[in-house]
C-alpha positions in Angstrom: 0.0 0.0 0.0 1.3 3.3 -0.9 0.3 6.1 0.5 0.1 9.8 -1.0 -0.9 13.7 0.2 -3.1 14.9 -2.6 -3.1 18.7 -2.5 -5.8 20.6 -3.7 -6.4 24.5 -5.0 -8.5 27.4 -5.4 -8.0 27.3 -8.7 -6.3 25.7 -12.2 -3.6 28.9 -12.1 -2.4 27.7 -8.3 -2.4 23.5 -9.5 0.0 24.8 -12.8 2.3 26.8 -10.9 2.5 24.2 -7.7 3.8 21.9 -10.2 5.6 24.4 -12.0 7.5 25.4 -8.4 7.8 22.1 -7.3 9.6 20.9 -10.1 12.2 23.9 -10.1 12.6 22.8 -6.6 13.6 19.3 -7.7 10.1 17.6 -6.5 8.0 15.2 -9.1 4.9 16.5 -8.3 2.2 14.3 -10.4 -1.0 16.6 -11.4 -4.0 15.0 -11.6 -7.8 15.3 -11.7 -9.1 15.9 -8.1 -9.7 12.2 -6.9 -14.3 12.0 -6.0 -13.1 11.7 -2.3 -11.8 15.2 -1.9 -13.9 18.3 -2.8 -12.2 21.1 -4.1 -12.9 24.6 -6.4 -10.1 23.3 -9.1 -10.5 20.2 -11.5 -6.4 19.6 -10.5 -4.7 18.5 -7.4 -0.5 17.9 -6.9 0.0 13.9 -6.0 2.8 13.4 -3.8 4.2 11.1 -1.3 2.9 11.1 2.2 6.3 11.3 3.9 7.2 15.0 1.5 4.1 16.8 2.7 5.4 18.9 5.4 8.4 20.1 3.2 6.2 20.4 -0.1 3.9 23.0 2.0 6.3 24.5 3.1 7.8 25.2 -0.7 4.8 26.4 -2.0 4.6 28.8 1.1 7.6 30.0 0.1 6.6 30.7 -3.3 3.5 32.3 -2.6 1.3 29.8 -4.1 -2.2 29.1 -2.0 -3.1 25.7 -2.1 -6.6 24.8 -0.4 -6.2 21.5 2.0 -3.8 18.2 2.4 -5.3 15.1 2.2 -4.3 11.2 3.0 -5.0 9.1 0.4 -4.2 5.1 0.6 -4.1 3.5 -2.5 -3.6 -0.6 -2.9 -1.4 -0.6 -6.7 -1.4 -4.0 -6.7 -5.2 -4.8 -5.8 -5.8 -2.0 -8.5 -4.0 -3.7 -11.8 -5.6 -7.1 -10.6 -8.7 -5.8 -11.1 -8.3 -4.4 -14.0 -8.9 -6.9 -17.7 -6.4 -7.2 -20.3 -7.1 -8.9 -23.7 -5.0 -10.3 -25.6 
């Protein structure tokens, strides 16, 4: 089980330039649609791992970009591809 902070935004402008700071900062932010758990204004959230969220807050507070809430999310990888069907 891995598990991930998603980090959601007011809006798309804050998502683009959280990954755009994050990435200058040496951070592989993944940007993805707002999983239906969280609710948030934006369409986009920053995916990182659970163990960077406390310095990854801290970078975009830094670099003046508002980011709405930090959530936990748990995700099984392997349960996930199992599940899924490939033909061949």
């Amino acid at each position: 089980m891995t598990v991930y902070a998603i980090i959601t935004f007011h809006n798309t402008h804050f998502a683009l330039k959280a990954k755009k700071v994050l990435e200058k900062s040496g951070r592989k932010p993944e940007t993805i649609p707002v999983p239906r758990e969280f609710s948030s204004e934006c369409g986009f959230c920053s995916k990182v791992l659970w163990e960077e969220k406390d310095a990854i807050a801290d970078i975009l507070t830094e670099n003046s970009v508002a980011f709405d809430a930090v959530y936990r999310w748990e995700r099984d990888e392997d349960m996930e591809r199992k599940k899924k069907f490939r033909f061949v």
